[in-house]
py3Dmol code that shows the C-alpha trace and the ligand (Angstrom):
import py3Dmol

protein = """\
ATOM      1  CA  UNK A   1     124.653 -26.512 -96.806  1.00  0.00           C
ATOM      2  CA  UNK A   2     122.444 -29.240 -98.871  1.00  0.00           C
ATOM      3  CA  UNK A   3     121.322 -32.520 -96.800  1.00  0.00           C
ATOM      4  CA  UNK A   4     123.648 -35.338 -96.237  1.00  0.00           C
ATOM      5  CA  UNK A   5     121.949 -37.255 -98.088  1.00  0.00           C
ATOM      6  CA  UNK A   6     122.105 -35.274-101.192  1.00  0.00           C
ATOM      7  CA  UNK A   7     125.573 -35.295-100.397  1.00  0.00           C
ATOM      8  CA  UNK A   8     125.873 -38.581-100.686  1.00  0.00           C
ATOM      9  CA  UNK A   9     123.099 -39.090-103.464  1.00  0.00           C
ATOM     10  CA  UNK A  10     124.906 -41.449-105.732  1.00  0.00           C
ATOM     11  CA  UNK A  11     126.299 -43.989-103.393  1.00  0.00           C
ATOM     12  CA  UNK A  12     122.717 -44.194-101.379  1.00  0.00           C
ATOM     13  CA  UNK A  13     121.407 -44.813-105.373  1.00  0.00           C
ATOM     14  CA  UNK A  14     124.280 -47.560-105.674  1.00  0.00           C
ATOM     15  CA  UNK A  15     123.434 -48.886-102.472  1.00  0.00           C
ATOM     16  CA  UNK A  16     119.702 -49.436-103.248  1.00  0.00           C
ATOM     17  CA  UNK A  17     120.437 -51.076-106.642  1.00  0.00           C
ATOM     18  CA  UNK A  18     122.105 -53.313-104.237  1.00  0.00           C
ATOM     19  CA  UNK A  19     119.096 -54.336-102.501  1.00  0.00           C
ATOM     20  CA  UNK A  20     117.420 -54.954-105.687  1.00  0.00           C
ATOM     21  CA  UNK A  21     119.952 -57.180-106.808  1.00  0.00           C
ATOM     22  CA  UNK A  22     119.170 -59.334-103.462  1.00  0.00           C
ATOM     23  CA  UNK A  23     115.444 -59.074-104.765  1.00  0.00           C
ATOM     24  CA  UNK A  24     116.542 -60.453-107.779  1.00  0.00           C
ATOM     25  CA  UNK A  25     119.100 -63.624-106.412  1.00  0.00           C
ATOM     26  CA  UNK A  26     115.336 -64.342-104.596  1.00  0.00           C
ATOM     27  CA  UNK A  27     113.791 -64.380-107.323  1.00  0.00           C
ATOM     28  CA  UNK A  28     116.128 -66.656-109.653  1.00  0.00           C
ATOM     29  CA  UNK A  29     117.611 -68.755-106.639  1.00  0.00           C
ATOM     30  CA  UNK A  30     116.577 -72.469-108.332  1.00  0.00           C
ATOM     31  CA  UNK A  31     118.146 -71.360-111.896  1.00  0.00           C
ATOM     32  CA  UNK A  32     121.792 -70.969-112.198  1.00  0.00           C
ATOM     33  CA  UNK A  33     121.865 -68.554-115.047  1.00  0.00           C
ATOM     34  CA  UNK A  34     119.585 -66.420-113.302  1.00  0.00           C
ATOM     35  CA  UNK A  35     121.155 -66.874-110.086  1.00  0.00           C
ATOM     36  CA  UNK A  36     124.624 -66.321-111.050  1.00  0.00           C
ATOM     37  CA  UNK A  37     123.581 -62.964-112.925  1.00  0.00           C
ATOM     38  CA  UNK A  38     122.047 -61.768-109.857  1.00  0.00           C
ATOM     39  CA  UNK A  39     124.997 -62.319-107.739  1.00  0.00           C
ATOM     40  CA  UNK A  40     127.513 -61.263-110.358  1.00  0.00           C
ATOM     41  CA  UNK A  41     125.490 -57.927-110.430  1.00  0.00           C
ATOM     42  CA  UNK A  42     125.085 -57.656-106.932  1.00  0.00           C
ATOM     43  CA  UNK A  43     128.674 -57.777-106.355  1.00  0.00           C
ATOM     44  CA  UNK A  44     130.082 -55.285-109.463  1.00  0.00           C
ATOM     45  CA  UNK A  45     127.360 -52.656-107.916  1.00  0.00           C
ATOM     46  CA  UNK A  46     128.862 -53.019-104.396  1.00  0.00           C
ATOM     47  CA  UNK A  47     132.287 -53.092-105.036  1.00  0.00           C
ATOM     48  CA  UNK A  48     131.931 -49.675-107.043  1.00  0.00           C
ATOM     49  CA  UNK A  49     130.226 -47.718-103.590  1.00  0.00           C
ATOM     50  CA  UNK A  50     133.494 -46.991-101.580  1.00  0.00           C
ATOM     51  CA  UNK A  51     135.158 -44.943-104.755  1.00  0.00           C
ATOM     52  CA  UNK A  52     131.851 -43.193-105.368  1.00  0.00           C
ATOM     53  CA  UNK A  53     131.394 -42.105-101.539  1.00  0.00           C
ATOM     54  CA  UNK A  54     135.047 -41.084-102.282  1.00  0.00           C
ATOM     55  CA  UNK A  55     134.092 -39.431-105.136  1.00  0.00           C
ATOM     56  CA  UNK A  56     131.187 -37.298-103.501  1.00  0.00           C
ATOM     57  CA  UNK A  57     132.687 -36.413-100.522  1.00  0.00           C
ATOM     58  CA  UNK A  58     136.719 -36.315-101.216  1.00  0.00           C
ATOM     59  CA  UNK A  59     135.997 -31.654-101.590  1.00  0.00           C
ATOM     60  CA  UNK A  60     135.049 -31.912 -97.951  1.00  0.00           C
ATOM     61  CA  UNK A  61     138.000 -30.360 -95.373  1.00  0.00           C
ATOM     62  CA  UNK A  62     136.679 -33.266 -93.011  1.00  0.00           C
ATOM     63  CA  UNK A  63     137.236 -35.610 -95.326  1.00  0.00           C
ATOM     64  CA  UNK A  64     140.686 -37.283 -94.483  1.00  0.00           C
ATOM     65  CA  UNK A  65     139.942 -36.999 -91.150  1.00  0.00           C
ATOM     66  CA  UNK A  66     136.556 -37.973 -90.242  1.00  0.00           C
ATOM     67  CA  UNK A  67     135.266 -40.040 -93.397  1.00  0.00           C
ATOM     68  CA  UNK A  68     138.153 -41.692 -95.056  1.00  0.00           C
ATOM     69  CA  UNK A  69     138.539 -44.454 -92.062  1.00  0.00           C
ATOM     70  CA  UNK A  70     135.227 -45.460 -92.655  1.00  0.00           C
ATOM     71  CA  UNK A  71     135.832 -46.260 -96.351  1.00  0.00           C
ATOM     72  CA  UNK A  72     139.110 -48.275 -95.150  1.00  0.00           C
ATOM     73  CA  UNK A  73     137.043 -50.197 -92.487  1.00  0.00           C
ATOM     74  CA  UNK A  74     134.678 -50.714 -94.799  1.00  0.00           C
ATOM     75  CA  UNK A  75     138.038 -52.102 -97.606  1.00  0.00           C
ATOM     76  CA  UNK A  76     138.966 -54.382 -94.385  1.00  0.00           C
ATOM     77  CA  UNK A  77     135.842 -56.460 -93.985  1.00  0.00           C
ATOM     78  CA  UNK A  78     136.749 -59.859 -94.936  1.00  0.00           C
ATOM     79  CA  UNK A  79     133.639 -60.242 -96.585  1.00  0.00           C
ATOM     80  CA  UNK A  80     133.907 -57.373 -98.761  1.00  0.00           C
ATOM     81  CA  UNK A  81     137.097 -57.349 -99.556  1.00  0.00           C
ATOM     82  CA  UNK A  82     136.984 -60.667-100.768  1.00  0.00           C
ATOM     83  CA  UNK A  83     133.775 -60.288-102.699  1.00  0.00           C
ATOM     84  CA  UNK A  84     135.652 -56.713-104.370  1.00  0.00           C
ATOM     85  CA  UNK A  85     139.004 -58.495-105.185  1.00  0.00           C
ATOM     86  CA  UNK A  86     137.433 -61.254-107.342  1.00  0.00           C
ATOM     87  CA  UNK A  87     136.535 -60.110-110.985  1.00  0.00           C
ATOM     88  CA  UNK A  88     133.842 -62.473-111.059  1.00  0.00           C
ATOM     89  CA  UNK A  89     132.351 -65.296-108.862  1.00  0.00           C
ATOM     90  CA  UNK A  90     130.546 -67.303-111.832  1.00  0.00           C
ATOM     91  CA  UNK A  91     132.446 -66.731-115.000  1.00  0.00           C
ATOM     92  CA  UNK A  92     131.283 -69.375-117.407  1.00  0.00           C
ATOM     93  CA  UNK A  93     128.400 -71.567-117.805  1.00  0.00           C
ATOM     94  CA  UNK A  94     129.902 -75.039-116.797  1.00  0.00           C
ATOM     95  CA  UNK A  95     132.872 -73.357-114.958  1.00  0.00           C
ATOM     96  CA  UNK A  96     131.312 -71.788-111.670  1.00  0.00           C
ATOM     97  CA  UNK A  97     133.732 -71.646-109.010  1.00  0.00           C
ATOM     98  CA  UNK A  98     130.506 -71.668-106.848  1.00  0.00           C
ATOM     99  CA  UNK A  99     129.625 -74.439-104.579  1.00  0.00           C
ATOM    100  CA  UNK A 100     125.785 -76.121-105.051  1.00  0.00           C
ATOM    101  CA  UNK A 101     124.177 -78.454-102.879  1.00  0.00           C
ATOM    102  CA  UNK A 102     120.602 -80.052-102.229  1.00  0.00           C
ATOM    103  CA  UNK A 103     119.011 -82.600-100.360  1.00  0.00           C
ATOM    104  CA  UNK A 104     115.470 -83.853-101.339  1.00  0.00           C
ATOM    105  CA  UNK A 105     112.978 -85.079 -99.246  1.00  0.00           C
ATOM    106  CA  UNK A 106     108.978 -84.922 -97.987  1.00  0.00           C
ATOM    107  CA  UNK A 107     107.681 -82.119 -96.534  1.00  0.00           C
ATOM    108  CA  UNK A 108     103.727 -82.344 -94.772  1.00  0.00           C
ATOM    109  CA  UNK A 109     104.038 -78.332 -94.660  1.00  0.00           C
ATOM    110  CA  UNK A 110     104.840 -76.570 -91.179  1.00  0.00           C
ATOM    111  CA  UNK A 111     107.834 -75.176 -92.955  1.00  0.00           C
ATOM    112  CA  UNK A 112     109.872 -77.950 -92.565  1.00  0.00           C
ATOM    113  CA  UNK A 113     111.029 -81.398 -94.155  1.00  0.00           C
ATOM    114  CA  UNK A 114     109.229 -84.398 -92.663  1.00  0.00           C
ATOM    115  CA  UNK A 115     112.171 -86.110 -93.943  1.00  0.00           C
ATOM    116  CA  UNK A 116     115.433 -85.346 -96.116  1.00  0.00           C
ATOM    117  CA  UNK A 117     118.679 -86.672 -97.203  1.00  0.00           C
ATOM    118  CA  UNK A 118     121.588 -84.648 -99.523  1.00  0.00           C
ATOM    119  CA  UNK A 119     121.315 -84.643-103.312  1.00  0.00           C
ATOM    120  CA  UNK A 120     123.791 -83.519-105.622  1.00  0.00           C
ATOM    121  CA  UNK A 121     122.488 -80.285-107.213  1.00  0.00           C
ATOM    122  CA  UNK A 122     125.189 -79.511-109.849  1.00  0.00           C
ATOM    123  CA  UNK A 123     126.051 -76.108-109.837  1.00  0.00           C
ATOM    124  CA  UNK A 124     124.639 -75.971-113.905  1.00  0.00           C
ATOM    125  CA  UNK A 125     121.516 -77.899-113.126  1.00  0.00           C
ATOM    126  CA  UNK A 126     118.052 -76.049-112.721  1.00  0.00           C
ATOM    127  CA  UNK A 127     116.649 -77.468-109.201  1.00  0.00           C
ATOM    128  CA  UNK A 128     113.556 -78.621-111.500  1.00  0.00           C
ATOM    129  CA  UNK A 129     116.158 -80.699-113.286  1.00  0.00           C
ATOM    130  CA  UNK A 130     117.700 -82.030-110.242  1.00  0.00           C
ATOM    131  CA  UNK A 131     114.157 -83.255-108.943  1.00  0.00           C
ATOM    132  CA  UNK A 132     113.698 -84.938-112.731  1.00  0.00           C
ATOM    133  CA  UNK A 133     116.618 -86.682-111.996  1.00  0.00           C
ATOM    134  CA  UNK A 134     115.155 -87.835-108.260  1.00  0.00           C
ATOM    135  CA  UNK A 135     112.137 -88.751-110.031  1.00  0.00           C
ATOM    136  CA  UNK A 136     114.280 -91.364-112.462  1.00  0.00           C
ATOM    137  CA  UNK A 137     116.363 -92.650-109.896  1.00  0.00           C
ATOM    138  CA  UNK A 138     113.092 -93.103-107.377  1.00  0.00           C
ATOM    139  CA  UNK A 139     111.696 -95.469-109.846  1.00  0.00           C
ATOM    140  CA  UNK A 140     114.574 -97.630-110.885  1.00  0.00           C
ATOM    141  CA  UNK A 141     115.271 -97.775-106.638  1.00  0.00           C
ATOM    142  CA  UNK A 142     112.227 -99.140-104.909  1.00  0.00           C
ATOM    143  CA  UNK A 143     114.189 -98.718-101.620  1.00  0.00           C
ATOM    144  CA  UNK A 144     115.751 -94.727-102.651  1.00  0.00           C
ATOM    145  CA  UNK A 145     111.627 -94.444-103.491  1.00  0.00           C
ATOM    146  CA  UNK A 146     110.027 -95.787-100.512  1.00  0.00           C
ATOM    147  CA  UNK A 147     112.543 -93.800 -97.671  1.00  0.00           C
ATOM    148  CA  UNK A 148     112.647 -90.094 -99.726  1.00  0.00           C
ATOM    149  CA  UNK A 149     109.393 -90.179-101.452  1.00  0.00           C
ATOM    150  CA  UNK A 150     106.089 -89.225-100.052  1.00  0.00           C
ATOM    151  CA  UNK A 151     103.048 -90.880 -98.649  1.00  0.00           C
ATOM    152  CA  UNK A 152      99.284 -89.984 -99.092  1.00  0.00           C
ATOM    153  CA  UNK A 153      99.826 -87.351 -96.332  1.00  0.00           C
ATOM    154  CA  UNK A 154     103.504 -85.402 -97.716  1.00  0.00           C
ATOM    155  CA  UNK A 155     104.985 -84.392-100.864  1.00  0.00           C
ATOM    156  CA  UNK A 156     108.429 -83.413-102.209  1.00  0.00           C
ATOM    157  CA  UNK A 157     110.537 -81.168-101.393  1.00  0.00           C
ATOM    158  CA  UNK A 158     114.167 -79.823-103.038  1.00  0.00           C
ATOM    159  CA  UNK A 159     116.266 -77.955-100.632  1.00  0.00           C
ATOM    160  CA  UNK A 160     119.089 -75.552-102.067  1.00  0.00           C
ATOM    161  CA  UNK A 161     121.848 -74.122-101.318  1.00  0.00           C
ATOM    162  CA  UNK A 162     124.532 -71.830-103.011  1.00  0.00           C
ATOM    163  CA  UNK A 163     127.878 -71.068-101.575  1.00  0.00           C
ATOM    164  CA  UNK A 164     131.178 -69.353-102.470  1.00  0.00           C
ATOM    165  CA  UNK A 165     134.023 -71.607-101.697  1.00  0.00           C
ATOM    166  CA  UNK A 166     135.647 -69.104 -99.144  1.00  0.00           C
ATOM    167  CA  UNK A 167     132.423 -68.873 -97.538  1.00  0.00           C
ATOM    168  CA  UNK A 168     130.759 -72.325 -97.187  1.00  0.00           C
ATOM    169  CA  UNK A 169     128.427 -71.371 -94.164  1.00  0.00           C
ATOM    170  CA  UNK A 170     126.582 -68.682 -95.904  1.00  0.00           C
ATOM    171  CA  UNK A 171     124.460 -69.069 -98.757  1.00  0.00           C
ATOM    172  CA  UNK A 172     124.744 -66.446-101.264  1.00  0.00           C
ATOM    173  CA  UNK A 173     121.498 -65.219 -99.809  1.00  0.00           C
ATOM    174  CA  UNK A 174     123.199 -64.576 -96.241  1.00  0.00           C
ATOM    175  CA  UNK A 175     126.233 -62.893 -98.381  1.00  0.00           C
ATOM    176  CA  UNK A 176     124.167 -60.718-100.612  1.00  0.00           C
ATOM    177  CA  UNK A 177     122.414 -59.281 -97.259  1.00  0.00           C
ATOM    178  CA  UNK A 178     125.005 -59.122 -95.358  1.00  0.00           C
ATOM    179  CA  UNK A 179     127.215 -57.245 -97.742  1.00  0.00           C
ATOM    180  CA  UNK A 180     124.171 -54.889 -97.998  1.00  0.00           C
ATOM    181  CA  UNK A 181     123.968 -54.556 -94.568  1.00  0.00           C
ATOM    182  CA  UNK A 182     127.929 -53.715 -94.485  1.00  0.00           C
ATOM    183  CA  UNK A 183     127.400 -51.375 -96.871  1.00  0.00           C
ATOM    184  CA  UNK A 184     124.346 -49.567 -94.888  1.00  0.00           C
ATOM    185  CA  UNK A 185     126.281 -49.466 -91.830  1.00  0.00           C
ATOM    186  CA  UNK A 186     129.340 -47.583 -93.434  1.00  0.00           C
ATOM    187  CA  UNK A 187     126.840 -45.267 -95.078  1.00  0.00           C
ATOM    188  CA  UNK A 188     125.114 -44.811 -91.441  1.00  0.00           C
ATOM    189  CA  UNK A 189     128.464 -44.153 -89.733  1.00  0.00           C
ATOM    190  CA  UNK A 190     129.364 -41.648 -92.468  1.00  0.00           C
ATOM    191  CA  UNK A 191     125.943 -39.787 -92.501  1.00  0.00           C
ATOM    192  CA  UNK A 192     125.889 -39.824 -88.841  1.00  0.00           C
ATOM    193  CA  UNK A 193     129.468 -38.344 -88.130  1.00  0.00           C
ATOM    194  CA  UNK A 194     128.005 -35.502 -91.112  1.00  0.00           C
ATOM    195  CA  UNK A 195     125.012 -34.877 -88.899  1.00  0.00           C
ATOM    196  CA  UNK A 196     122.202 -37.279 -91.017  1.00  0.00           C
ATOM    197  CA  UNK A 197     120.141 -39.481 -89.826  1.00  0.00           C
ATOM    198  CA  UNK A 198     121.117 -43.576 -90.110  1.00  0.00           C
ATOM    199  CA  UNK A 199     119.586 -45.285 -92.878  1.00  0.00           C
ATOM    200  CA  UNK A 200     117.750 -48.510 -92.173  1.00  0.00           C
ATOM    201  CA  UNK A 201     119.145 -51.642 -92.142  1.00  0.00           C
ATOM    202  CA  UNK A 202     116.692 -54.376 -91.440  1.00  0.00           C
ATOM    203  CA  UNK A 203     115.708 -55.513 -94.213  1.00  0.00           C
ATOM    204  CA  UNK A 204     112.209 -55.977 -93.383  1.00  0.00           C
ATOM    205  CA  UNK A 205     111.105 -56.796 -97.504  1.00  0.00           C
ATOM    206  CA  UNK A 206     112.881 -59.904 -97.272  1.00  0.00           C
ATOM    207  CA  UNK A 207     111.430 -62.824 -98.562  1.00  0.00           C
ATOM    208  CA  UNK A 208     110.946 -66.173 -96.041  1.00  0.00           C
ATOM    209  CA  UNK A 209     114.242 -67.870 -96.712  1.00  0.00           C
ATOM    210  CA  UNK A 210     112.402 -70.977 -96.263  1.00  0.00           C
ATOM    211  CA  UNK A 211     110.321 -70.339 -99.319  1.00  0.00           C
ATOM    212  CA  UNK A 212     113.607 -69.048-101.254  1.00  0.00           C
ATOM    213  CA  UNK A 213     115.981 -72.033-101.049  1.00  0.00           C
ATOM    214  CA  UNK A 214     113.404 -74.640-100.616  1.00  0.00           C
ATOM    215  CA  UNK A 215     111.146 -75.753-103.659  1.00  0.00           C
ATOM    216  CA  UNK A 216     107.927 -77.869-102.936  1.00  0.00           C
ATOM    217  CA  UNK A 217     106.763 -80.395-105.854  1.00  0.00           C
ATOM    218  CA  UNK A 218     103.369 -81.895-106.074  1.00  0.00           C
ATOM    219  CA  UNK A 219     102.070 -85.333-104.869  1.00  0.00           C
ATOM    220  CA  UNK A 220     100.109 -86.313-107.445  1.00  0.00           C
ATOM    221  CA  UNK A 221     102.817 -86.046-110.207  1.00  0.00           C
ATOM    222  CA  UNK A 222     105.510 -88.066-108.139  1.00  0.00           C
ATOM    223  CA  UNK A 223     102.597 -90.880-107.664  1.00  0.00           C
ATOM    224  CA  UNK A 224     101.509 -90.790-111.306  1.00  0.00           C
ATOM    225  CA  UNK A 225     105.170 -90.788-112.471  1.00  0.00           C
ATOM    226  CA  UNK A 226     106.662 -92.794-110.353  1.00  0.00           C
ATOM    227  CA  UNK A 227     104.680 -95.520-109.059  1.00  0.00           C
ATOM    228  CA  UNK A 228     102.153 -94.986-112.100  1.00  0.00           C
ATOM    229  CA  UNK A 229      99.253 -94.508-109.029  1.00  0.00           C
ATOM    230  CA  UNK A 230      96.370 -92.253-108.891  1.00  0.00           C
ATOM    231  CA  UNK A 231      96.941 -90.633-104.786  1.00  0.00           C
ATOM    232  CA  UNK A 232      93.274 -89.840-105.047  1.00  0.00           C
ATOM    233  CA  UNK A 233      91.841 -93.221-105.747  1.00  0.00           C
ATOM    234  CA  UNK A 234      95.232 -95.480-105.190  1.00  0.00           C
ATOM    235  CA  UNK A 235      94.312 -97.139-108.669  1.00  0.00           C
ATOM    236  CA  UNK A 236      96.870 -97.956-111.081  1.00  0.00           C
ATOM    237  CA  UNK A 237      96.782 -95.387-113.782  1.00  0.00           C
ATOM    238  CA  UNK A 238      96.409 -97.142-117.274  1.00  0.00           C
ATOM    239  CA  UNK A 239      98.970 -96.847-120.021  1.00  0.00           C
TER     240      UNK A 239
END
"""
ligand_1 = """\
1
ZN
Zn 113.408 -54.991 -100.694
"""
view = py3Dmol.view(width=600, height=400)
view.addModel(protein, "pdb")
view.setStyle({"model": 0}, {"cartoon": {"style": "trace"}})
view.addModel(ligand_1, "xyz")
view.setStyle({"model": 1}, {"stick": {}})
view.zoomTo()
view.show()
C-alpha cells in the first residue's frame, strides 16, 4: 500500500497553495487590489480541498466510516463554511463587502504606537493614500497636527486592519491562518486515523503581524511637508 500521503497528494498540494496565498495577503496587506486577490484566492483554493480529499480517498472501504465525518466536521466549522458558501468576498473594485479600518499615529519604535487615534482607511484606498490624506488634513489642522504627528524623537505610523463583516474580530490575516490551520487539522485527523504522521501546523514562516498591518512613514518627510521644517537643523525649508 503507497504512503498516506501519496494518498492524499492533491489535497496536501491544495493545502500548501493555501499557505502561499497567506504569504501573499502579507505581502499586499496595505493595497486593496492586491489584498483582495490574495484573499479571494486563498479562499477559492480552500473551499475546493474537502471534494478533492473526497475525491482521493472516496475507493477506500473505510471511507464512509472512518474519513467521511471528518470532511463533514470540517463543512460545519463556522468559519469555513461561511468562507465556502460566499462566491466571493471582494467582488468589485469600489464594491467590497469587506470592512477597512486604520488609526494613525507616532511610533518611537519598540513595536508599538507612542500614540494613535482611528482613521478612516476606505476599503479602495492604498494605506499610502490614506497617510497622503493625514498629511493634508495635518496641515490645514494645527491642533489634528500637533496631537497625531511626531516630534524630533517619533515618526508616523498607519495601522490597518481588514475584516469580513461576519467576522469583525479577526483580520483577514487571523482568517487566512486560521482557515489554514482548520484545514491542517482535518488533514492530520485523516492521515492519522490512515496510519500517517500529522502534518505541521504552526506556522512558524509567519511574518511579525506587527510589521504586516502596521506601516511606518518617515520623519523627515512629515516635517518638510507639513510644517515646511528641516528635523535635522529645525530651519524653515525655503520655497
Ligand atoms: Zn510560509
Amino acid at each position: 500500500m503507497s504512503c498516506v500521503h501519496e494518498q492524499l497528494k492533491a489535497s496536501l498540494d491544495r493545502w500548501l497553495e493555501v499557505h502561499w496565498h497567506i504569504h501573499q495577503i502579507e505581502k499586499n496587506y496595505h493595497y486593496p487590489d492586491g489584498v483582495r486577490y490574495s484573499f479571494n484566492s486563498l479562499i477559492r483554493s480552500a473551499k475546493e480541498i474537502p471534494d478533492i480529499i473526497s475525491m482521493e480517498l472516496q475507493n477506500r472501504a473505510d471511507y464512509k466510516n472512518s474519513i467521511k465525518p471528518y470532511i463533514a466536521r470540517l463543512k460545519e466549522d463556522p468559519l469555513f463554511s461561511l468562507l465556502s458558501t460566499r462566491r466571493d468576498y471582494l467582488v468589485h473594485r469600489g464594491m467590497l463587502e469587506v470592512n477597512s479600518s486604520g488609526s494613525i499615529g507616532t511610533t518611537e519604535g519598540k513595536k508599538r504606537p507612542k500614540i494613535s487615534a482611528s482613521f478612516p482607511i476606505q476599503p479602495w484606498e492604498s494605506s499610502d493614500e490614506a497617510y497622503q490624506r493625514f498629511l493634508v488634513a495635518c496641515k490645514k489642522d494645527k491642533a489634528l497636527r500637533s496631537l497625531l504627528g511626531p516630534d524630533c524623537d517619533s515618526w508616523p505610523i498607519l495601522r490597518r486592519k481588514w475584516c469580513i463583516p461576519e467576522f469583525p474580530d479577526k483580520d483577514f490575516l487571523e482568517v487566512a491562518i486560521q482557515t489554514w490551520q482548520t484545514l491542517g487539522d482535518t488533514l492530520s485527523s485523516i492521515i492519522s486515523q490512515l496510519g500517517g504522521e500529522v502534518l505541521d501546523t504552526t506556522l512558524s514562516c509567519q511574518h511579525d503581524p506587527y510589521y504586516i498591518r502596521n506601516k511606518e512613514y518617515s520623519q523627515e518627510e512629515f516635517f518638510r511637508l507639513v510644517d515646511g521644517i528641516n528635523v535635522e537643523t529645525g530651519e524653515p525649508i525655503k520655497q
